[in-house]
C-alpha positions in Angstrom: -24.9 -18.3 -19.1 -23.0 -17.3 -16.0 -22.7 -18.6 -13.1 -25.3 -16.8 -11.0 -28.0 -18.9 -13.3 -26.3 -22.2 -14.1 -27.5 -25.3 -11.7 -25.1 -27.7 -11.3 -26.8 -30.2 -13.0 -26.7 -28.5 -16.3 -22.8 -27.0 -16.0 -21.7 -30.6 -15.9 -24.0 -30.7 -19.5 -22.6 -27.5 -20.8 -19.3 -27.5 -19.9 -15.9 -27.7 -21.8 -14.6 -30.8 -20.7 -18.4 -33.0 -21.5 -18.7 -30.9 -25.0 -15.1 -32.5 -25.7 -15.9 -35.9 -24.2 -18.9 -36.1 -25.7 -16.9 -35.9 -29.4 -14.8 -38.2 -28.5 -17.3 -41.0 -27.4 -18.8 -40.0 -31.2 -15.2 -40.8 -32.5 -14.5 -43.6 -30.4 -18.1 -45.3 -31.4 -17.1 -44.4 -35.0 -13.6 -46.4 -34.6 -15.7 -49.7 -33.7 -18.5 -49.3 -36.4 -15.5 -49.1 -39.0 -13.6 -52.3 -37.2 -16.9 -53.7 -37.5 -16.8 -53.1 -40.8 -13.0 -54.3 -41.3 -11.3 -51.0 -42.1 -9.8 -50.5 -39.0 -7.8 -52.7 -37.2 -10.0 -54.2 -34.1 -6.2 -54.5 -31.8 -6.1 -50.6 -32.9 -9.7 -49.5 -31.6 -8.7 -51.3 -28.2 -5.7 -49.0 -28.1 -8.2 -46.2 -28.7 -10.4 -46.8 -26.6 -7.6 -47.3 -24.0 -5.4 -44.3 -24.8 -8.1 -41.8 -25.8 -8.1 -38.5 -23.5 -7.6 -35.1 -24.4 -6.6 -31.6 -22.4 -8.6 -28.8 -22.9 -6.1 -26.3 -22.2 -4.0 -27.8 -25.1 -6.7 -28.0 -27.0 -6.7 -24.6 -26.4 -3.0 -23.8 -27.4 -3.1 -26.2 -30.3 -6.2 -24.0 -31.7 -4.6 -20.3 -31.3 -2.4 -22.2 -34.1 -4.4 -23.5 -36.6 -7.6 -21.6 -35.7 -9.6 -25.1 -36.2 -11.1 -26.2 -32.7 -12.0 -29.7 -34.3 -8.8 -30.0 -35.3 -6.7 -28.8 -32.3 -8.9 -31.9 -30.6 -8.0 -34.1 -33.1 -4.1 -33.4 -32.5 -4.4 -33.5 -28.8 -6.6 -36.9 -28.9 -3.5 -38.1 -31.8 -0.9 -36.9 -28.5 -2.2 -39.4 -26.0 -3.2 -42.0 -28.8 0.0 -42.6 -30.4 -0.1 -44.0 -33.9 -3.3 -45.9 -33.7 -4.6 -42.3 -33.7 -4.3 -42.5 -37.8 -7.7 -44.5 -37.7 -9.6 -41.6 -35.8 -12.2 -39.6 -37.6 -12.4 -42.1 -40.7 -14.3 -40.7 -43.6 -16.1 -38.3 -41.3 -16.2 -34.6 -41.6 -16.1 -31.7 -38.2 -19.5 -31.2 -38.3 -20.7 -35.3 -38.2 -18.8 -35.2 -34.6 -20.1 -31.8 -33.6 -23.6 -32.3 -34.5 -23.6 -35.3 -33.3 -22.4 -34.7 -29.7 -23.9 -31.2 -29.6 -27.3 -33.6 -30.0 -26.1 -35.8 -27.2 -25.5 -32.8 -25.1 -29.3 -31.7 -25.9 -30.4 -35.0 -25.0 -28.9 -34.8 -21.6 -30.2 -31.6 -20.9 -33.8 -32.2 -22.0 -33.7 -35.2 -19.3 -32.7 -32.4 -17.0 -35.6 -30.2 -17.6 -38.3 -32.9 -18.3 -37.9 -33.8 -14.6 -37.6 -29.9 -13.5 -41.7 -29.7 -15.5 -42.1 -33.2 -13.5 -41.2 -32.0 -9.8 -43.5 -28.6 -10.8 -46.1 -30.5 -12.2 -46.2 -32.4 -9.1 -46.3 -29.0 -6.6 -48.9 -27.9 -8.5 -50.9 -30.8 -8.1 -50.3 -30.6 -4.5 -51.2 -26.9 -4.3 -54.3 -27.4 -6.6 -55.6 -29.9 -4.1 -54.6 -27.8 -1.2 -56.7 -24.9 -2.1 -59.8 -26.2 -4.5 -62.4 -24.8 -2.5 -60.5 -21.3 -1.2 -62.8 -18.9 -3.2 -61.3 -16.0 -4.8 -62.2 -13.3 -7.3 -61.4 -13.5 -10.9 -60.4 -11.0 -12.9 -60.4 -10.1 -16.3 -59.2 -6.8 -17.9 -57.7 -6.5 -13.9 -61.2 -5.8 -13.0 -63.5 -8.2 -10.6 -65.8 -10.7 -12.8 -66.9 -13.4 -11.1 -65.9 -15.5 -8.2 -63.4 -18.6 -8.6 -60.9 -20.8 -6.7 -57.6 -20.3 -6.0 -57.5 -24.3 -6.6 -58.3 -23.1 -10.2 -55.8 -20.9 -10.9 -53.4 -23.4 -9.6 -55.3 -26.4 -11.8 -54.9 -24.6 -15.2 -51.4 -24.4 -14.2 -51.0 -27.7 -13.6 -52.5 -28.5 -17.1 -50.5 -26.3 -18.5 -47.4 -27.9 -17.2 -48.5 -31.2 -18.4 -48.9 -29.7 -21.7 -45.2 -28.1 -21.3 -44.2 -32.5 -20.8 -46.0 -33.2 -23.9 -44.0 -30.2 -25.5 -41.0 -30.9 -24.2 -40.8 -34.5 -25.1 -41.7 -33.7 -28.7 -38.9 -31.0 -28.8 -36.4 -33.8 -26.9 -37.4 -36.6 -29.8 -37.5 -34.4 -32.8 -33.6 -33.2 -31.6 -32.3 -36.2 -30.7 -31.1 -37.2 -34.4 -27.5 -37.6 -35.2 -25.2 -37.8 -38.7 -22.3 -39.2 -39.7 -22.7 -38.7 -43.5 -19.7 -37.1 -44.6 -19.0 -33.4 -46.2 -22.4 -33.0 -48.0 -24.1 -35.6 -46.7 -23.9 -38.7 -49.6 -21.9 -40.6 -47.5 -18.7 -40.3 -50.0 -16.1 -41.5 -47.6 -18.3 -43.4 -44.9 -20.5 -46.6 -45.0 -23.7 -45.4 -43.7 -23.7 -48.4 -41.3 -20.9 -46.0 -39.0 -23.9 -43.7 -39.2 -26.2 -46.5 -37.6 -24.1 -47.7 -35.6 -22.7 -44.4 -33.8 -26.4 -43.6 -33.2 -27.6 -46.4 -32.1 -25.0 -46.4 -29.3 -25.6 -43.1 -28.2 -29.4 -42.9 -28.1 -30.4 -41.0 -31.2 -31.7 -41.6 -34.4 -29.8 -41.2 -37.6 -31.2 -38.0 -39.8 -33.0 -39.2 -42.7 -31.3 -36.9 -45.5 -28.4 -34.0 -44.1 -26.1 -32.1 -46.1 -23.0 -31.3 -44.1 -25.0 -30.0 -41.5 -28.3 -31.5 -39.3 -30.7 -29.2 -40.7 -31.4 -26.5 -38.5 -35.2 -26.6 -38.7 -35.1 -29.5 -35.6 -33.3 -26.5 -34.1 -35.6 -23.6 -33.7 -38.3 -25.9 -33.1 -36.5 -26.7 -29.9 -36.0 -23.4 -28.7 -39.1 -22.3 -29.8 -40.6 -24.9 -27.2 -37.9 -23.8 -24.8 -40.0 -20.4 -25.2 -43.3 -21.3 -24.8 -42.4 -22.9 -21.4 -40.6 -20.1 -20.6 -44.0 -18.5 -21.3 -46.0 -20.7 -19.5 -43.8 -19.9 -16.4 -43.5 -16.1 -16.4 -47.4 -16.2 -16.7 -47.5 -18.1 -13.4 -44.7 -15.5 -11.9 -46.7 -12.5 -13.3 -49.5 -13.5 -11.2 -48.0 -13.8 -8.1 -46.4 -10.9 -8.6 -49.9 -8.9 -9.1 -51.3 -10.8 -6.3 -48.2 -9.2 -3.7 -49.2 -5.8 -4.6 -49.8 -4.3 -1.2 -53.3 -3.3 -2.4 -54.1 -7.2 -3.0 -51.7 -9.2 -0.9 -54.3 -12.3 -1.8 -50.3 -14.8 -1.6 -47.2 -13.6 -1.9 -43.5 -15.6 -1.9 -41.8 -16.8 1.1 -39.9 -14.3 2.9 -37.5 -16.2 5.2 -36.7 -14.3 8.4 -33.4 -13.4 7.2 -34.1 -12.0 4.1 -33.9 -8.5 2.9 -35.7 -6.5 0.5 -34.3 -3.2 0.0 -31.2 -1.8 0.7 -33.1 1.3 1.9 -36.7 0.4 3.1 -36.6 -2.2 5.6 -40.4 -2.6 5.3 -40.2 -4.1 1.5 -41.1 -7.4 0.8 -40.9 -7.9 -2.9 -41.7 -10.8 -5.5 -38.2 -10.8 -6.6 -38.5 -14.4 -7.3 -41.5 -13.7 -9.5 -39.9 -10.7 -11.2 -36.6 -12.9 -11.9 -38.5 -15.5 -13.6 -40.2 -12.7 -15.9 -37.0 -11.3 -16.8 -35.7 -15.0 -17.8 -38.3 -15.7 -19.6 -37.8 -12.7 -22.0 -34.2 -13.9 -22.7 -35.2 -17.4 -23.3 -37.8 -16.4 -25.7 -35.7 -13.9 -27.3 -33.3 -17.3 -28.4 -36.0 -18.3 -30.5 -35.1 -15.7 -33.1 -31.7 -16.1 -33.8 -32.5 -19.8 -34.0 -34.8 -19.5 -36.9 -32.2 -17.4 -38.4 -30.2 -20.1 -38.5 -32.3 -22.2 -40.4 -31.3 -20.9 -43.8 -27.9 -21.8 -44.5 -25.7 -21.4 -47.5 -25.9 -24.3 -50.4 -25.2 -27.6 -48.2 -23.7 -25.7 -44.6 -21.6 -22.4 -44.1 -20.9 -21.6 -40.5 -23.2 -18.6 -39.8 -25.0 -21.0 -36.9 -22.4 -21.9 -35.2 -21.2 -18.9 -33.1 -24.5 -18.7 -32.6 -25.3 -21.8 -31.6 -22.8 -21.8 -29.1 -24.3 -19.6 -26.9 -28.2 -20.0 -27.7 -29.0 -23.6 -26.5 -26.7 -23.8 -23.8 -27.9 -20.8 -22.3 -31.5 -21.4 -23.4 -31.3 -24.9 -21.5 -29.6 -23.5 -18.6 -31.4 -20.4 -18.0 -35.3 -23.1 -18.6 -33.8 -25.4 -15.8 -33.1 -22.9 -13.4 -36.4 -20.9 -14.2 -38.2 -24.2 -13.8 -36.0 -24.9 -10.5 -37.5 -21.1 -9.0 -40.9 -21.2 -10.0 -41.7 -24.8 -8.5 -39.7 -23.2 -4.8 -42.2 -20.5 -5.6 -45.5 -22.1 -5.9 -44.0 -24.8 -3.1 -43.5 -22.2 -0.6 -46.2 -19.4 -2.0 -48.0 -17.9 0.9 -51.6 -17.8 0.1 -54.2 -15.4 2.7 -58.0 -16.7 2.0 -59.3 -14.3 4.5 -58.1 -11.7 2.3 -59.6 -13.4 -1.3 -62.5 -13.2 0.4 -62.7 -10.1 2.0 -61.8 -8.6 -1.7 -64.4 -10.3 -3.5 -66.6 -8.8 -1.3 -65.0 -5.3 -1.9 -67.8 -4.2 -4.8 -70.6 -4.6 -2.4 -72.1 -7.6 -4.8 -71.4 -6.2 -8.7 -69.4 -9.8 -9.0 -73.1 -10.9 -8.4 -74.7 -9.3 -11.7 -74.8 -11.8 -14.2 -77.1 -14.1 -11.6 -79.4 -11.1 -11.2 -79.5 -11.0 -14.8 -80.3 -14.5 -15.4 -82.8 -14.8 -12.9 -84.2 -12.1 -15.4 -84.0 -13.3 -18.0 -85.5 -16.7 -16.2 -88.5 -14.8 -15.1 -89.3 -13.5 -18.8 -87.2 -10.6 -19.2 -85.6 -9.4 -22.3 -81.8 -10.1 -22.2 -81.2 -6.8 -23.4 -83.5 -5.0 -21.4 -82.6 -6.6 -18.2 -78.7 -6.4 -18.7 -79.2 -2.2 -19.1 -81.7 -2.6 -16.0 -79.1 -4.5 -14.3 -76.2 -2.2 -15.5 -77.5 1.3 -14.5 -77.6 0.1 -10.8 -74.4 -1.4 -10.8 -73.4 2.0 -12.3 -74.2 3.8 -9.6 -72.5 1.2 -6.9 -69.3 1.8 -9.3 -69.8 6.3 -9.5 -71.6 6.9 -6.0 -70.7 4.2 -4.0 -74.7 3.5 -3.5 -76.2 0.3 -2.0 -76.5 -2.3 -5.1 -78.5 -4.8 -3.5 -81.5 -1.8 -2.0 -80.9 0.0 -5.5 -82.0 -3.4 -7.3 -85.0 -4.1 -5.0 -86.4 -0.3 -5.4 -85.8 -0.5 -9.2 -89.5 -0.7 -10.4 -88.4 -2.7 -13.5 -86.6 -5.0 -11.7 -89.3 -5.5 -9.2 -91.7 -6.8 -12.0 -90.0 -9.8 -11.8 -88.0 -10.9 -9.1 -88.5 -10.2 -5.2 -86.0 -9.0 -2.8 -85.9 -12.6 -1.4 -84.8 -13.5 -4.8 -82.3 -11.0 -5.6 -81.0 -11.7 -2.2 -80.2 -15.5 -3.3 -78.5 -14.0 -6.5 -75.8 -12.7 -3.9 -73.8 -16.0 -3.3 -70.7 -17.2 -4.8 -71.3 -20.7 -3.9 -73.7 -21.5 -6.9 -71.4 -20.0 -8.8 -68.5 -22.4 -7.8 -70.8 -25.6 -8.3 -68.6 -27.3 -11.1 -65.6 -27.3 -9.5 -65.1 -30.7 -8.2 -66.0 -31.9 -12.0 -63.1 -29.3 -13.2 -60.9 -31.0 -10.9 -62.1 -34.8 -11.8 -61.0 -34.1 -15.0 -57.9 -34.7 -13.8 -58.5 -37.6 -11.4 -58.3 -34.9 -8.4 
């Protein structure tokens, strides 16, 4: 991901220097399980530990060489260890240390972005609160349909963010598995105790059954979650983008007094915020492919994953957490005009008030049918001539049957409409 995207808290995940370190505590932890177990000398893992660094530049060099990145580390770990170094990497294969601390690095990063849904979770709870009565119109199709809150839209938010925790949690537990089990797995060269041992230590669980490889199906159920929070957030962005619209302008982002937003037309203020975390999104979903790709694998591992792998869930993660970062400035900060929600619901002239007309119908002994066509042709002619839908309804003789202008004039009120709100909200202790 470049740098434009990447938080600090995740390049000190993602970077060179951690992904190297992070190997190396897997080898280090390796070298006590086996001392542990008596095949290494315990004077020797003290040197180890003691000794153990590595430069990535050399690292570097050492791998132009051999073309072997695991390898190249090894060597440069061996240069500052000395000849203790013979003990590193006992019985184990690459891919037990790489999988092993890219899961470590995963773990890390899903504590990063569990607290990003945490601190947006909590702005939209604040927000929801904030504006629970502030009617609005809803729309579906993009067309008015009945009156709502803006406290709504915010709620279902809300619940979908907690739902994004749940998500995210399950993703974090199901990847946080490590294995140290040797080249196919059967633990050949390696007492599965190292396996224990190592995991235990650095907060994951040992995998079950593995070939060479963790299997890759823990994988794309990660990024797929990845992507359905990315989802979740460009649905919130999309919103607020249609809501700027100039037509609308219901809420729109922050514009600080400095900003600019066009190069051309010093008049623009655009959801550029909104429109970035759309774009994101895409990319972040667009990971989830290539990840269950990787899920089929030759016999027990080929290497097809890895090149992939390296720039998926790094920039998957990276890209979520600053995403996640945007859209809980932009619902913080989000400008919100309820003179305006209400002057636009009232923009029909009362069609958002046709199904109470209808049910006060259909209360009085109507036909559904009947009264919805009754009910429809007037509205029709609010929509095509722009003619007076409350007078039309009260000179309709069919619709006179049955109710009086007193009430079809009590049908025309939102706040009936709105009278379950507080137990919407409850529902969430709010």
């Amino acid at each position: 991901m470049i740098p434009r995207y990447t938080r600090p808290v995740m390049e000190k995940i993602w970077n060179e220097r951690n992904e190297w370190q992070t190997m190396l505590n897997v080898e280090i932890a390796a070298c006590e399980a086996n001392a542990e177990l008596g095949r290494i000398p315990k004077e020797a893992v003290e040197v180890i530990k003691a000794k153990a660094d590595f430069d990535v530049d050399r690292i570097h060099e050492i791998d132009r060489e051999i073309n072997h990145d695991i390898i190249a580390f090894l060597t440069n770990v061996g240069e500052h260890v000395g000849d203790e170094a013979k003990y590193i990497h006992m019985g184990l294969t690459s891919t037990d240390v790489k999988d092993t601390g890219l899961n470590v690095q995963l773990k890390q990063a899903s504590a990063v972005l569990l607290d990003d849904l945490q601190k947006l979770a909590d702005v939209l709870k604040r927000r929801a609160v904030e504006f629970k009565h502030t009617p609005t119109i809803g729309r579906t199709h993009g067309v008015h349909a009945e009156p709502t809150t803006f406290g709504l839209k915010l709620l279902l938010w809300y619940s979908e963010t907690l739902r994004n925790i749940d998500r995210m949690k399950r993703a974090a537990d199901e990847m946080a598995v490590g294995k140290l089990s040797g080249a196919v797995g059967t633990y050949a060269d390696i007492d599965p105790f190292v396996e224990q041992y190592v995991c235990k230590k650095l907060g994951l669980k040992p995998e079950i059954v593995a070939t060479q490889v963790v299997q890759r199906d823990h994988h794309a159920e990660y990024v797929a979650t990845l992507g359905v929070i990315a989802g979740v957030l460009s649905q919130m962005a999309l919103e607020v983008r249609h809501l700027q619209r100039t037509e609308v302008r219901e809420a729109e982002e922050y514009f600080s007094p400095k900003q600019k937003g066009s190069s051309a037309m010093p008049h623009k203020r655009n959801p550029v915020k909104s429109e970035r975390i759309c774009g994101m999104a895409r990319l972040i979903q667009g990971y989830s492919l290539p990840a269950f790709e990787d899920i089929p694998l030759w016999h027990e591992r080929d290497i097809s994953h890895s090149s992939v792998e390296r720039v998926i869930l790094p920039d998957a993660t990276i890209a979520l957490d600053y995403i996640l970062d945007q859209t809980t400035n932009l619902i913080d900060k989000l400008l919100v005009y309820p003179d305006k929600m209400m002057a636009d619901m009232n923009l029909t002239g009362g069609l958002i008030y046709s199904p109470r007309v209808l049910l006060a119908l259909v209360a009085k002994g109507a036909y559904r049918d009947t009264a919805y066509r009754w009910v429809q042709r007037n509205a029709m002619k609010r929509w095509l001539q722009g003619e007076d839908f409350y007078e039309n309804l009260c000179k309709d003789e069919d619709v006179r049957k049955y109710l009086t202008p007193e009430e079809i004039k009590a049908c025309f009120d939102y706040k009936p409409m709105l009278k379950h709100v507080d137990e919407i909200f409850a529902r969430f202790g709010l």
